[in-house]
Short mmCIF file of the C-alpha atoms (twelve columns), coordinates in Angstrom:
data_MODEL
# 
_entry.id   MODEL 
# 
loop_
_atom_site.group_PDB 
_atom_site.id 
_atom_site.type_symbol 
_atom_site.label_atom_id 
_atom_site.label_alt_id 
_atom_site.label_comp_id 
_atom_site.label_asym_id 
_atom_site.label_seq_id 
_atom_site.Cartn_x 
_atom_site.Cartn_y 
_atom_site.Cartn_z 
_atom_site.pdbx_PDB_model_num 
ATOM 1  C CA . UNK A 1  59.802 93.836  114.549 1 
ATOM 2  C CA . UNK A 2  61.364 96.509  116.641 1 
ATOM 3  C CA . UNK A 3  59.157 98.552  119.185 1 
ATOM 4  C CA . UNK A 4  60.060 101.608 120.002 1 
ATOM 5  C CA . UNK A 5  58.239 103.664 123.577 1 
ATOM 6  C CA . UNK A 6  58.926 107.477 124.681 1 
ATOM 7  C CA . UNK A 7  56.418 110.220 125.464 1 
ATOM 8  C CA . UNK A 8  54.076 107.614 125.861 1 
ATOM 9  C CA . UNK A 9  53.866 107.034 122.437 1 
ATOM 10 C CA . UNK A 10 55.128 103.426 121.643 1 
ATOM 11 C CA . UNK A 11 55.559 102.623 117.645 1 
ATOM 12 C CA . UNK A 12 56.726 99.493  115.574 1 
ATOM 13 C CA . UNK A 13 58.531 98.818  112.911 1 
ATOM 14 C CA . UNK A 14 57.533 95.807  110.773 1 
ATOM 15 C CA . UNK A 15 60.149 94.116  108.388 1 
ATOM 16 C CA . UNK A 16 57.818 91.593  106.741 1 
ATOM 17 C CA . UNK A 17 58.613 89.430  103.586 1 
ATOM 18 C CA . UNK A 18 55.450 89.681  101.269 1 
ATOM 19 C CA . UNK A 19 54.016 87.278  98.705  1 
ATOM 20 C CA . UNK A 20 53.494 88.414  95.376  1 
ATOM 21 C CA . UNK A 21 49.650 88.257  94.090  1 
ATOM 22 C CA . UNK A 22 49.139 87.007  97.706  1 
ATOM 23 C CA . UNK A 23 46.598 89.572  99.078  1 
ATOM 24 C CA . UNK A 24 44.900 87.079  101.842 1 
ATOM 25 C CA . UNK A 25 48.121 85.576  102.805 1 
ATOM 26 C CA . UNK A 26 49.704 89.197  102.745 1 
ATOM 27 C CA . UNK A 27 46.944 90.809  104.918 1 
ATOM 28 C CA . UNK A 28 46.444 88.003  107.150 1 
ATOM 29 C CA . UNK A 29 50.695 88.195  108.324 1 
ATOM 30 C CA . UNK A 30 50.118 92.251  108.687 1 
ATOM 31 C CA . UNK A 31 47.284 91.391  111.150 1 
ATOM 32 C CA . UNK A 32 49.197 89.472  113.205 1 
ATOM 33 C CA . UNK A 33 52.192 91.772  112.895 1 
ATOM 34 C CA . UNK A 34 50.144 94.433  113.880 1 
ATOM 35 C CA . UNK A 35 48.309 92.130  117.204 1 
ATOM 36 C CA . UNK A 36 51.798 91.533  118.170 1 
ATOM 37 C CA . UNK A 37 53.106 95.115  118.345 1 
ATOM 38 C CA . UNK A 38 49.920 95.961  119.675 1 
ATOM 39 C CA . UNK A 39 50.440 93.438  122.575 1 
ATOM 40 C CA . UNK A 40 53.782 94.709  122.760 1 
ATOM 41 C CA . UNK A 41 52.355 98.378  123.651 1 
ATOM 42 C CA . UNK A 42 52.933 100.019 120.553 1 
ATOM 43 C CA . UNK A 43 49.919 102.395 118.743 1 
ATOM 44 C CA . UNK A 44 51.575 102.875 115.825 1 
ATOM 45 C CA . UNK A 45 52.870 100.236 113.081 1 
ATOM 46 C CA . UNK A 46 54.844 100.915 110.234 1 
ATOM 47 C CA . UNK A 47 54.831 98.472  107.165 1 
ATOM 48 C CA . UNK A 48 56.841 98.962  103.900 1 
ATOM 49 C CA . UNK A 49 55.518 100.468 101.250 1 
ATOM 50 C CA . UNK A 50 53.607 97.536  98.456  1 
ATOM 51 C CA . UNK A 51 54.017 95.025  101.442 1 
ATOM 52 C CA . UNK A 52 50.289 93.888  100.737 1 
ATOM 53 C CA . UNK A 53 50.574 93.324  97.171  1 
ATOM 54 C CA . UNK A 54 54.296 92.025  97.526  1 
ATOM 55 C CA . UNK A 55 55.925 94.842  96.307  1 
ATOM 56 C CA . UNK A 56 54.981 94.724  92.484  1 
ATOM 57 C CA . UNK A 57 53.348 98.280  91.750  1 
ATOM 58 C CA . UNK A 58 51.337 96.767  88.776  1 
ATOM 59 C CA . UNK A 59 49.433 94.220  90.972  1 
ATOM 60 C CA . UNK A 60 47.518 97.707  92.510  1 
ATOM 61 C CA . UNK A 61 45.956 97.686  89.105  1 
ATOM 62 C CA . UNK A 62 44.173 94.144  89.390  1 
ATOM 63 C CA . UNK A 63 40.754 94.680  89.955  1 
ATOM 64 C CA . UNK A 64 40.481 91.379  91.327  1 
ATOM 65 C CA . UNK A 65 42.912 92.949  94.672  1 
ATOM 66 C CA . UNK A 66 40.564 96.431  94.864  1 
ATOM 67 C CA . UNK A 67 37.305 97.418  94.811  1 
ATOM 68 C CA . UNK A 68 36.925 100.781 93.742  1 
ATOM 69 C CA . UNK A 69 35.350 103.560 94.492  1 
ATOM 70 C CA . UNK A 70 34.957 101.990 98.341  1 
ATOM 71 C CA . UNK A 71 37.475 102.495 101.870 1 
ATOM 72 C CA . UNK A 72 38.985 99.166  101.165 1 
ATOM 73 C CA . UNK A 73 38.433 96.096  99.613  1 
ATOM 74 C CA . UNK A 74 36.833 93.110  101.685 1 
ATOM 75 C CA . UNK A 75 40.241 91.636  101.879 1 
ATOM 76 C CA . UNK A 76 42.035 94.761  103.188 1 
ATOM 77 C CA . UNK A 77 38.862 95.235  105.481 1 
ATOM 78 C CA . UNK A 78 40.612 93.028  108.084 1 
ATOM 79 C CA . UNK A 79 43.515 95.293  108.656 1 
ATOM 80 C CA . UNK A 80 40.780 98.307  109.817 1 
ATOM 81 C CA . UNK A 81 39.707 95.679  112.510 1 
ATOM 82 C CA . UNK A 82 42.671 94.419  113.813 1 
ATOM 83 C CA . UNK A 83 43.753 97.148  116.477 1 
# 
């Protein structure tokens, strides 16, 4: 993870490795990824694109991941909390 501060705006840049199907496991790493950078200063985090559903497009389609029609699922809730 790389933090970057000027202006005071300080962001990071996560390079996570993501588990495929894993949601929980997923979410709970990008939690602590973002605590860290937090800690570290930073207000912004940056994660790569599909890192929560490990980087398999089709897995946004399982219902079992999303809940729609709602913010977030109860699983992605989490990630609204952490900072």
């Amino acid at each position: 993870m790389v933090t970057l501060k000027k202006a005071n705006l300080a962001i990071s840049v996560a390079q996570t490795t993501s588990l495929y199907g894993r949601l929980d496991e997923n979410i709970r790493q990008t939690v602590l990824d973002t605590r860290v950078a937090a800690a570290k200063g930073a207000r912004v985090v940056f994660f790569p694109e599909l890192s929560l559903v490990g980087y398999d497009l089709s897995a946004l389609a399982d219902p079992r991941l999303w809940v729609a029609g709602t913010r977030c699922s109860p699983g992605t809730s989490a990630i609204y909390s952490a900072g």
